[in-house]
N, C-alpha and C positions, 0 to 999 in steps of 0.2 A: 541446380537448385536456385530459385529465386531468393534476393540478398533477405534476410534477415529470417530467415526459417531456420530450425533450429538443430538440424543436422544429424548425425544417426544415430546416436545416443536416445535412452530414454533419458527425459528430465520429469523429476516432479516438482512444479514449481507454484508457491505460493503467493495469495494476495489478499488484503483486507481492505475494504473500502465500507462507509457506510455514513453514519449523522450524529453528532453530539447534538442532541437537542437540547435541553432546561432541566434544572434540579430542581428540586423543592424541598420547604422544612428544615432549610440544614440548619446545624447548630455551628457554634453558639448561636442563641434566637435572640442576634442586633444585626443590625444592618454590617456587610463583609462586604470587601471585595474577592470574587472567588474565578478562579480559573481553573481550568481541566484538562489533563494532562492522560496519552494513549503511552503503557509502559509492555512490551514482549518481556515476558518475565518481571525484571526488577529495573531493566532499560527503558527509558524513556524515550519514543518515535517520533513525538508529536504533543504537542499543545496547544489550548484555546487563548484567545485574547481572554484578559481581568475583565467581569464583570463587576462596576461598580456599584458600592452600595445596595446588597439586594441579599434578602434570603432567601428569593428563589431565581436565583440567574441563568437567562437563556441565552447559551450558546450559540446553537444555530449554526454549527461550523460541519461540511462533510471533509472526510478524510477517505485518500486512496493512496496508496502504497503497498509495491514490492515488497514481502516479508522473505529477505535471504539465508535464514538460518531455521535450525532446529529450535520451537521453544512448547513448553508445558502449559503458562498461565498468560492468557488476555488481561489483561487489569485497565479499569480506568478506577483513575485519583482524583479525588475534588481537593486542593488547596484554598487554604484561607490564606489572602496575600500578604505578605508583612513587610513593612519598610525597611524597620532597622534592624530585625531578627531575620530568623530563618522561617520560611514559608511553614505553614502548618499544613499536617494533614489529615482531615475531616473524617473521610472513609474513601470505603473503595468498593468498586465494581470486579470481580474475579474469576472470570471463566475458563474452565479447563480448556486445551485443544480438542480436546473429542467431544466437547458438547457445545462448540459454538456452530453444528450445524441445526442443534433445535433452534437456533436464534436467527439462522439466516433470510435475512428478506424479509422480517417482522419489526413492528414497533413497539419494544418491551418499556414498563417501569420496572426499574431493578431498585429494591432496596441496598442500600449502601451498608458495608461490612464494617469494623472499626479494623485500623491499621495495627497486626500484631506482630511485632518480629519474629515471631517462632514460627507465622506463616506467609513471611518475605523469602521467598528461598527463589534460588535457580539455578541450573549451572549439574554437572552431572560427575561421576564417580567411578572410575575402571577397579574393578576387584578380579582377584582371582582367590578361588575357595579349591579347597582340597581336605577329603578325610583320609589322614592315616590310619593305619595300622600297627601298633607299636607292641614288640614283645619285651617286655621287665626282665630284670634279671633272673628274678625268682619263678620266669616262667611265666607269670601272668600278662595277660593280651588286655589292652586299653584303645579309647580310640580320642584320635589328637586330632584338632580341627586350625591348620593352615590357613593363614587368611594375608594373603600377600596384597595389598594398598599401594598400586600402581600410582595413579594420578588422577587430577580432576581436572573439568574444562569447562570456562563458561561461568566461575563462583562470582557473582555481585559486588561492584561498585561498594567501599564504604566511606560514605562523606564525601564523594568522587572522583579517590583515589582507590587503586589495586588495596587490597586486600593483604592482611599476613598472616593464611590460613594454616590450621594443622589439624588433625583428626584421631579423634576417640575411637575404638573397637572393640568392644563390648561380646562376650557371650551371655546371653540373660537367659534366666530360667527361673520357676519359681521360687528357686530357694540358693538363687546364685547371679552375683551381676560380675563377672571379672573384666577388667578393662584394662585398657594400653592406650600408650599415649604417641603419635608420630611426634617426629621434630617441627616448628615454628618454619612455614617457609614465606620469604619475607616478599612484599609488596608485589604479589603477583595474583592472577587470577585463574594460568592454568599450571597448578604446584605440582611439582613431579617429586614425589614419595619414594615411591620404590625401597616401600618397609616390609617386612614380615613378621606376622605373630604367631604363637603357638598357643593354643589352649586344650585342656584334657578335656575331652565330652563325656566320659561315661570310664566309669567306676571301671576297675580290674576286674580281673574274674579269670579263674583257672584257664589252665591255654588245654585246647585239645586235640584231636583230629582234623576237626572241621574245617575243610579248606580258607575258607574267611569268617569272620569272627561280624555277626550282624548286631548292630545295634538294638535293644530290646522297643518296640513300636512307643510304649508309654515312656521310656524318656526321650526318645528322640523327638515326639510330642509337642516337649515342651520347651525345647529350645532354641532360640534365634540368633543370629548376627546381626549387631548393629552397628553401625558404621558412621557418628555425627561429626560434621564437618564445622568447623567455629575461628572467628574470626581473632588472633590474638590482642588482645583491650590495650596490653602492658599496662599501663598505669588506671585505668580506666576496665568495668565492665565487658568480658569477651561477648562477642553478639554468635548467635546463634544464625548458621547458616544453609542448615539441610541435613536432612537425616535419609537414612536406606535402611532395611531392613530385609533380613533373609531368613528364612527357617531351614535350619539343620536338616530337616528330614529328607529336603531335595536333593540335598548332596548325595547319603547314602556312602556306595567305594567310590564314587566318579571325581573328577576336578571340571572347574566351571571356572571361566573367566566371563566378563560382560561390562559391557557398562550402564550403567543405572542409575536414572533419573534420581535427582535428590527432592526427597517429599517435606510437607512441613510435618511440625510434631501434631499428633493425634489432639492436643487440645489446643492449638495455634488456631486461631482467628474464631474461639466461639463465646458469645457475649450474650448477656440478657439483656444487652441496653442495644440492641443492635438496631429497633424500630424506632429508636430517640436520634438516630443519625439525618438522615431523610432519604432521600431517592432519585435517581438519574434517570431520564428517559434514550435508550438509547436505537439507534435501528445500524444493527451489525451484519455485514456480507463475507464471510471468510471462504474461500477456496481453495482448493488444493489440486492441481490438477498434475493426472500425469501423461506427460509430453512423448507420443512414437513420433520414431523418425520420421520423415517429411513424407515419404511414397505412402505411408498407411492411410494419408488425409487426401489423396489424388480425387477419389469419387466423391467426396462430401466437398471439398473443395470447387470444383468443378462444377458440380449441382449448385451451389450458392455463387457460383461468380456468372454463369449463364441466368440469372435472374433478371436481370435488365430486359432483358430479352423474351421471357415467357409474356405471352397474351390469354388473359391478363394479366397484369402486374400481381393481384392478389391470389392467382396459383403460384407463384415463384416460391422455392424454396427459404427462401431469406424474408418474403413478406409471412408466411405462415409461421417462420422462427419467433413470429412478431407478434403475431395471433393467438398463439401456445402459454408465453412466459404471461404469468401473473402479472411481472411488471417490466412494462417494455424496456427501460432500463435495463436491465439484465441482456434483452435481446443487444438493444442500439448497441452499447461499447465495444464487442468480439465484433457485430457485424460492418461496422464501417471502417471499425482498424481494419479488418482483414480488405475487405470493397478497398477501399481506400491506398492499401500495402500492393493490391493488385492494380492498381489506376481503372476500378469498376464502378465508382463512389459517383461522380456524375451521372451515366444516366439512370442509375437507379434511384436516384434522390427525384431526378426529372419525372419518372414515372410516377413513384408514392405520390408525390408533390401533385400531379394532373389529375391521381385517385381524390386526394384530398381534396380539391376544389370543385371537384365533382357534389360535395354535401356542403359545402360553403354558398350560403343563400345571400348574403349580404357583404359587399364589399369591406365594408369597415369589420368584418370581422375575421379578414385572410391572414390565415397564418400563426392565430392566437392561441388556441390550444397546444395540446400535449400528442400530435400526433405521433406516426412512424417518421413523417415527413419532419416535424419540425425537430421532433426529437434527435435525425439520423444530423441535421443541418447545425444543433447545434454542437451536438460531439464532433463535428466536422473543424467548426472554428475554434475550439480549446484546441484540436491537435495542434492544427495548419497555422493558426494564428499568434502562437505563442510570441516569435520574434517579432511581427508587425504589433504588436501590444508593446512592447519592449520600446521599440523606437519610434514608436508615435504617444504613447502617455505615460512613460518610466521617467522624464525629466521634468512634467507640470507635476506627478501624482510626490517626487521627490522634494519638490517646492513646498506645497501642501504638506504633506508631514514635518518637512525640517524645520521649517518657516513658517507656522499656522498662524494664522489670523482668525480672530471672531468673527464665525459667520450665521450662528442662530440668530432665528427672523420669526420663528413661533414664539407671540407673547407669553406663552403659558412657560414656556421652557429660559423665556430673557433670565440671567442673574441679576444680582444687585449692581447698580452702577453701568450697567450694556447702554450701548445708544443702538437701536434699531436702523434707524438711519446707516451708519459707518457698518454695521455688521453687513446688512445689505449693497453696500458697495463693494464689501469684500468679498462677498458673496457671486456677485455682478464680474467682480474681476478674476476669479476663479471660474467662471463657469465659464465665459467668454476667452479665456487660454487656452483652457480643455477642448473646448470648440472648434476654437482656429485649429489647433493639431488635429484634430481630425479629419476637418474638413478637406484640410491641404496632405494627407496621408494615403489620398489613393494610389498613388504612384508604386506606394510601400505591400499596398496590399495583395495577399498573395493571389497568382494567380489561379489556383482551384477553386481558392473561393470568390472568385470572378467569374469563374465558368461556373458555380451554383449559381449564383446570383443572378446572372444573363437566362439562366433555364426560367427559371423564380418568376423573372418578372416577363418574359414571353408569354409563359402561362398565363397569369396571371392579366395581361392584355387580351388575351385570346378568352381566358371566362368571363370577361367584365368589359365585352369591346365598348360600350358607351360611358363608361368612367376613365377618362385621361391621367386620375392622381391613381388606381391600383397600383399601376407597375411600380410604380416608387414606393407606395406603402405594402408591396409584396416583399421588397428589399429593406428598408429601414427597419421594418418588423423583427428583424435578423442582426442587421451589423448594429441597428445603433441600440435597441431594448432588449436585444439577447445578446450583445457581444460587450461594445463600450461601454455602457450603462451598470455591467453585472461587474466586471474587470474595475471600474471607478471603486464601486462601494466595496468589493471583496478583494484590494490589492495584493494581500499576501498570499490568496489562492490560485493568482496567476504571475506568481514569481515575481512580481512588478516592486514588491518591498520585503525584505527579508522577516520582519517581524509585523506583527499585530500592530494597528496607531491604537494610540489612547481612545479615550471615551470620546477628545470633544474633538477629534481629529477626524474620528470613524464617522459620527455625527454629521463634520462638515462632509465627509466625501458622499456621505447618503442624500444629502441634499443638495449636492453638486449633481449626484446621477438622475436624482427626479429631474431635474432643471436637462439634461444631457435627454431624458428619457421621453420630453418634452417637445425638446426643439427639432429632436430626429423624426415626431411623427408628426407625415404629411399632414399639413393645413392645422396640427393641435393651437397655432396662435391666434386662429378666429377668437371671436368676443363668444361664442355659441361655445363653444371647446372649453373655453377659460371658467366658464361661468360652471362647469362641469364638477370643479375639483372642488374635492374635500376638505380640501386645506386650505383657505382663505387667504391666509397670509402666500401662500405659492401664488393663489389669483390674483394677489397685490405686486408682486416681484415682478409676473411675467409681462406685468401691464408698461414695463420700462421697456420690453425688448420691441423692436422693431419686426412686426412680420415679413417683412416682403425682404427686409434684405437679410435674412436670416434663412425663409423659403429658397430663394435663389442659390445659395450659397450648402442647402443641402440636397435640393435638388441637380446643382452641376457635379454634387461629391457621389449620390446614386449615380447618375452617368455614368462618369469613369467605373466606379467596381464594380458596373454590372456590363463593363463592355470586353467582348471577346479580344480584343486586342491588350497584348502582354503588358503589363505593367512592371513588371522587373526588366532592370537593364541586362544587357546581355552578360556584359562583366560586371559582377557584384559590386560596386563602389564601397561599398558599407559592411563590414563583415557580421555573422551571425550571431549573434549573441545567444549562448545555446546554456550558461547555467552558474551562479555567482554566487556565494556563503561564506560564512566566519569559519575558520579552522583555525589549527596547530598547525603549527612548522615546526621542527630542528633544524635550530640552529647550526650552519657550518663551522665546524672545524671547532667547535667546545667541546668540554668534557660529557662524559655521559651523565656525571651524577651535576643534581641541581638544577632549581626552580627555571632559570636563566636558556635550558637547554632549550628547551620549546615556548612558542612565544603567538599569541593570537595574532591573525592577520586575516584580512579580506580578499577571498579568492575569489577572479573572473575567467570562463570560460569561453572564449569565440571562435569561431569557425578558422581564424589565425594566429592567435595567442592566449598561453596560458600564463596567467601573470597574477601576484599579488601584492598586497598594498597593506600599509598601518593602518588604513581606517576606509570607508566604504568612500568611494568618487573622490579620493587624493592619485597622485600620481603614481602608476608602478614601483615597486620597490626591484621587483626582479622578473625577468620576463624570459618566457622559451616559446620561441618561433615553435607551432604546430609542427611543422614539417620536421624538425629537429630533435622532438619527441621518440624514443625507439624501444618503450616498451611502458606500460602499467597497471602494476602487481601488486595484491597483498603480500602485506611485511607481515612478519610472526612475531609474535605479540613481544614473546622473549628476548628480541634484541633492545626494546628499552620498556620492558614490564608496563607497555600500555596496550590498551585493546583499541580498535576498527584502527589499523593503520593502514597505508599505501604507499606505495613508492612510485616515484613519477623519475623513470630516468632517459637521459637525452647526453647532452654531450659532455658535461662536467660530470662533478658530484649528484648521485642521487640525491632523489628532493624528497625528504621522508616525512609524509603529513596524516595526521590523527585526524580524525572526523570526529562528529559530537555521538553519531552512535552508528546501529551497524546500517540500518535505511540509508543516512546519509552517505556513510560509504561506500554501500554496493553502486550507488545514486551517482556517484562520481566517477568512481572507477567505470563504468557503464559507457559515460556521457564521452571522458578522457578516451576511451578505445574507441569508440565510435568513431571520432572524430581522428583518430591518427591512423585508421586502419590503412588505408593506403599510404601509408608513407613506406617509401622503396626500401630502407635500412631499418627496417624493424628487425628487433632480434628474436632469436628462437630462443635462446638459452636464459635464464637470469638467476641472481644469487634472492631467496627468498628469506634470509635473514638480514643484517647490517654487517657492513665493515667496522669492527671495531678492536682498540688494540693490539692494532695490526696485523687483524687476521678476520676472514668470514665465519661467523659464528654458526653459519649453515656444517660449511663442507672445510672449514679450517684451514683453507686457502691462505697462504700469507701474501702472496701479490695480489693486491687491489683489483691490477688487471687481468685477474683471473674469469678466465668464461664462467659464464651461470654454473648450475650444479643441478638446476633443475626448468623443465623445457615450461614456456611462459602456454599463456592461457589460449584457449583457441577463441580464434577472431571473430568476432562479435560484426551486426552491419555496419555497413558505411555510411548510410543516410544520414547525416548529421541534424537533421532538421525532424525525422519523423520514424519516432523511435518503433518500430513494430515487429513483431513475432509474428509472422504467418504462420508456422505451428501451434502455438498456442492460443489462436484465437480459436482457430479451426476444432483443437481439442476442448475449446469451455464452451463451442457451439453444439460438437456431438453430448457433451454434459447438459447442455438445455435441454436436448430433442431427447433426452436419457429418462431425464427427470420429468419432463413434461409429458410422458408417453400416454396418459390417459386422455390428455386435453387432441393429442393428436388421434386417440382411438376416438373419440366423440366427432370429431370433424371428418375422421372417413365414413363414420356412419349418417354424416348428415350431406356429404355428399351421394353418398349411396340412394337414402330419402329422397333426397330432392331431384337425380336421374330416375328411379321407378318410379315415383308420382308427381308428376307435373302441374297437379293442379294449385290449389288454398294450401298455405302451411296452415297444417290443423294445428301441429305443437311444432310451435316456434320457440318454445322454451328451450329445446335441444339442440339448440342449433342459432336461434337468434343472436349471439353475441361475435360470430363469425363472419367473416366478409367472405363471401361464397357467390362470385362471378361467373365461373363457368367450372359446374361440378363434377366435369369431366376430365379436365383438364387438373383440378385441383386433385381428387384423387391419383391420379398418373403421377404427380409430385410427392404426393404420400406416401407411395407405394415407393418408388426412388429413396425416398428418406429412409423409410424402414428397414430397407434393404440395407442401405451402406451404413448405419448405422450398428445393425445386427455385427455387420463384420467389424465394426471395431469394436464393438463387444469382445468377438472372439478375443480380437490380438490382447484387448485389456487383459480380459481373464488369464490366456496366458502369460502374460509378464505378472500379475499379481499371484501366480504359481511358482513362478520361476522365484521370485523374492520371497514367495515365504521355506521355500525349500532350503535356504541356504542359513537359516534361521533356527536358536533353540533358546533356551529359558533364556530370561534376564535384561533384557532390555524392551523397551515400552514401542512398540508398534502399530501405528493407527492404520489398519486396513477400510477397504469404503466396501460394505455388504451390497454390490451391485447387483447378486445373485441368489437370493436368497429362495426363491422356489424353482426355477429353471432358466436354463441359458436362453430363453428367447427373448426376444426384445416385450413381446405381448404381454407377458408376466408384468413388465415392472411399472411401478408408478411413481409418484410422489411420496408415499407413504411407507414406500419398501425400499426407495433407493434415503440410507442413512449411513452414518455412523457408528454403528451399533453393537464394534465387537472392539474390543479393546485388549490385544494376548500379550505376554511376555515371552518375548524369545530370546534368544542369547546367536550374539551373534560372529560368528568365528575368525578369528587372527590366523 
């Protein structure tokens, strides 16, 4: 099995990626500073930079993230920012899991909700229910309703500490509420109860024959179990944190255990002022995919890596994937991780790339669109480039923030007291650093995208033989206005700074990129060029730079990274820098209780040391050599009542660190294995709780050096540089070609068309938005797709058989209605492949 495919298990594994765009109208109606914040349930993933001063602030930020857990509610939160208080919150954005597939791939306004506690909930509830049978003494039969309250997992942050929850149980009826109380369980978030309650459901009544004594249908009617979970206030207001509900009547003689989603209260979150809040515009992609072992993707694999290869390029399997999706997006990301994980990504970039220039009528305008070509080249440089970003503008873009100078140069935007002049030097002197570093970074850059770039600009000589500057504006079109340029102005999107800059920081780097975005394209410092721009004041700035030795100096930098010859030394001199953030540490060798235990530090990851520090670029505090690394695991939450923990252990004391939530943690633990998979002394075994009080709280081992209790995780790839799932891309490509099935019935019919009549397309309607080269060929690839895709139809169906069989009441199961009128691929479309059945089963211990 090639390295990072995902081995014989199914996995169903999820992801969210999509746009915060701009709100509008919010209240209070004065000028705020507002930022926006992505929370999976009541966890917070993700946040926008502060929009200053605005009542309708545009974001403009996209987010993509691994979602590693089970959750109910999507929410986005608009905050009013506050200095000296606690952040406000405005409203919210709320969608359930099973209906963020009407949203996916659309650009919605959602009116904003008002934030209620009674519908903040999350986190879930194991019960087990039973109806006795009980005979009196006097002979009369009754019936008693058992309700045993295991535990919960997953209850909400309060204030951003664990919780000290306890829970109500309730039989309601209309003319009865009886309730019970469990005990206070203290600063934890999965409480383990393990209470029992008794309550009489129905009146006595003479005992007689009858083998069992049934409940009369009119009262069993009308009554429920309720089950509310609440946060203990002590001296303060208890918060409300999720309710369940169950009706008597399913019980019946049976017993049921399950676990169950905690819902809000039926009047939680409903307002008549709800259209005085304002509105978020947002465009959300959630998926969910479930992963077969590697052998069921052999023939769709195989069909999309032989793509380079078909003539034309536009019958290929992988260009029609392209042709199909609404929005090529969708197609590009699965299909160049995969090309890419397979080393197939060159010459299929070479091929789109030659289609593409094929409808490019004027040089000055290669490569500027939104094609398959440019699109596939630039998901290419986010993977590949991440480290060559890192260490050619992570230490000017770190100057620039830490150290900002004024560098507005637009009169309209000057403040009081600015000197235009000095802002514009400083300006001069930022843009001119950024410069050199890149210029002198070919060395660094990697080598795949030296081999696009060598294809890029061949081509590109070859359709434009009488213009000598294409080849170079075939390449800069790329590194310097779709790589440097975008990474400048959006630094926290490519790991370059941990957080958002301010307003007049973001400002300068925007105006460092125009300037960067400038001097990369060939010949823009002609007086012809200058005279071009918009911005008057940029035609007065750039009138200071020198052309010719600015030309020279990016024309020797195209050279080098578009030349076949390696640019990485053989032995790495410089190690990778693969991933760096704020966490929690525990403290060695302190007690468990108290503030002092865990303590904020800045963690770096590289390709040789994991190591962290008191504040971000100070020296190590404590270091573990890679190699030395021998295993890491989640910690269970219960050895020190915190949630997303991990353990990182090597040759001392484990190193027990909390993440800020669960993204960030899977994100690390991911990155951490990856990176130590080959180390020779890895262990099999490990302890998944903490040593403490001198014993493992797992398996109650009192020697420290006791073997694990429980066997560690299975090995994740080794590519430390390029993180890829070749099963899973393969699985969200068969989900294109799924969903897309209509757009692919239209093109075999217009292939069809276009081989029996050769002459005039009479109706080019049906067929005109398709790249249709050779329709014989193209069909023959349809026919291929259809086919191997049919069969994993099959295997799906069966595995989503297989899961629901092992299933009964009580717990919330999102099935995907892939089949709703017949098993054939022909049947489905876009409109029938949904979300669309939502069952409660129960599921067995």
């Amino acid at each position: 099995m090639a390295a990072g495919d995902g081995g014989d298990e199914v996995r169903v594994l999820q992801n969210l990626r999509g746009k915060i765009y701009d709100a509008k109208h919010l209240i209070p109606n004065k000028m705020r500073d507002f930022f926006c914040t992505i929370n999976l349930d009541q966890e917070e993933v993700f946040r926008t930079q502060v929009v200053e001063k605005s009542l309708s602030p545009y974001f403009g930020e996209e987010f993509y993230f691994e979602i590693p857990r089970t959750f109910q509610w999507l929410s986005f939160y608009i905050y009013d920012k506050s200095v000296l208080q606690k952040d406000l919150r405005i409203g919210k954005v709320s969608i359930k899991k099973e209906d963020l597939c009407n949203y996916t791939g659309k650009e919605n306004w959602f009116m904003l909700q008002p934030v209620d506690s009674n519908s903040e909930v999350q986190g879930k509830v194991h019960l087990e229910l039973k109806l006795n049978e009980l005979i009196t003494d006097n002979g009369s039969v009754c019936q008693q309703l058992v309700v045993h309250i295991k535990e919960c997992h997953g209850l909400p942050l309060i204030n951003g500490q664990n919780c000290d929850p306890y829970a109500t149980v309730s039989l309601v009826g209309p003319s009865r509420n009886d309730q019970k109380k469990t005990k206070v369980k203290k600063k934890t978030s999965n409480p383990q109860f393990n209470e029992t309650f008794y309550f009489e459901v129905t009146r006595s009544s003479s005992y007689t024959k009858k083998s069992q004594f049934q409940v009369e249908e009119e009262d069993i009617e009308k009554l429920e179990v309720r089950v509310d979970l609440w946060n203990n206030g002590n001296l303060v207001q208890d918060v409300f944190l999720g309710e369940i509900k169950v009706p008597v009547k399913v019980l019946r003689n049976d017993s049921f255990q399950a676990w169950y989603l905690l819902q809000p209260r039926e009047n939680g979150n409903k307002s008549s002022k709800t259209d005085d809040l304002g509105s978020l515009r947002l465009n959300i992609c959630y998926t969910e995919d479930c992963v077969l072992p590697s052998e069921y993707y052999t023939s769709l694999r195989n069909l999309l890596l032989k793509s380079s290869d078909v003539q034309p390029i536009s019958a290929s399997a992988a260009y029609i994937l392209s042709e199909v999706c609404r929005d090529k997006y969708d197609a590009v990301l699965p299909l160049v991780r995969l090309l890419l994980h397979h080393h197939k990504l060159v010459p299929f970039v070479a091929a789109v790339a030659e289609l593409d220039l094929k409808d490019t009528q004027e040089a000055n305008t290669i490569f500027r669109g939104n094609s398959l070509a440019t699109r596939c080249v630039d998901e290419m440089m986010k993977i590949v480039g991440k480290h060559y970003l890192k260490v050619t503008l992570k230490p000017v873009i770190d100057e620039i923030c830490e150290s900002p100078k004024p560098c507005e140069i637009d009169p309209i935007r000057l403040k009081e007291g600015d000197n235009v002049e000095i802002n514009m030097e400083n300006l001069r002197y930022y843009v001119d650093k950024v410069f050199r570093e890149i210029v002198r970074s070919s060395i660094s850059c990697p080598t795949l995208m030296c081999d696009v770039f060598y294809s890029l600009r061949h081509l590109a000589a070859k359709r434009f033989p009488n213009d000598p500057h294409v080849q170079y504006s075939a390449v800069s079109s790329f590194v310097f206005l779709r790589f440097f340029a975008v990474a400048v102005v959006s630094p926290h999107t490519f790991h370059l700074r941990p957080h958002h800059p301010d307003a007049q920081t973001s400002r300068t780097l925007t105006l460092i990129s125009k300037a960067i975005q400038t001097l990369g394209s060939w010949g823009s410092l002609t007086k012809s060029k200058l005279s071009s721009f918009k911005e008057t004041f940029m035609c007065e700035f750039f009138k200071t730079f020198q052309e010719e030795k600015f030309t020279e100096s990016v024309k020797k930098f195209l050279d080098d990274v578009s030349s076949t010859e390696s640019k990485e030394p053989s032995g790495v001199s410089e190690p990778v820098h693969l991933k760096e953030g704020e966490m929690y540490k525990r403290a060695q060798g302190r007690t468990r209780i108290g503030k002092k235990n865990f303590k904020k530090r800045w963690f770096c990851l590289t390709s040789r040391e994991f190591t962290y520090h008191k504040q971000q670029d100070k020296e190590p505090i404590f270091t573990i050599p890679i190699k030395n690394i021998l295993a890491v695991e989640k910690l269970d939450e219960s050895s020190f009542n915190k949630k997303n923990m991990f353990q990182v252990l090597h040759g001392e004391k484990p190193l027990y660190i909390q993440a800020n939530n669960c993204v960030e943690a899977s994100e690390w633990i991911e990155a951490l294995c990856r990176v130590t998979r080959c180390n020779q002394k890895r262990l099999s075994f490990y302890h998944p709780s903490a040593f403490l009080n001198g014993s493992w709280l797992c398996c109650k081992a009192t020697a420290e050096s006791t073997e694990g209790c429980a066997r560690c995780t299975a090995d994740v790839p080794a590519d430390t540089q390029i993180e890829i799932d070749g099963d899973r891309e393969a699985e969200r490509i068969y989900s294109l070609f799924t969903i897309n099935r209509s757009k692919l019935q239209k093109l075999e019919e217009a292939c069809g068309s276009i081989a029996v009549y050769q002459g005039p397309r009479k109706e080019p309607d049906d067929y005109s938005n398709f790249t249709i080269e050779d329709s014989v060929a193209t069909f023959q690839t349809l026919q291929q797709i259809i086919d191997t895709v049919e069969k994993l139809n099959e295997s799906h169906e069966k595995y989503q058989k297989k899961r629901s069989s092992s299933a009964k009441y009580g717990k919330k199961i999102r099935l995907l209605e892939r089949f709703p009128n017949q098993n054939k691929l022909a049947h489905l479309d876009e409109k029938n492949w949904k979300c669309s059945r939502v069952f409660w089963f129960f599921v067995c211990f």
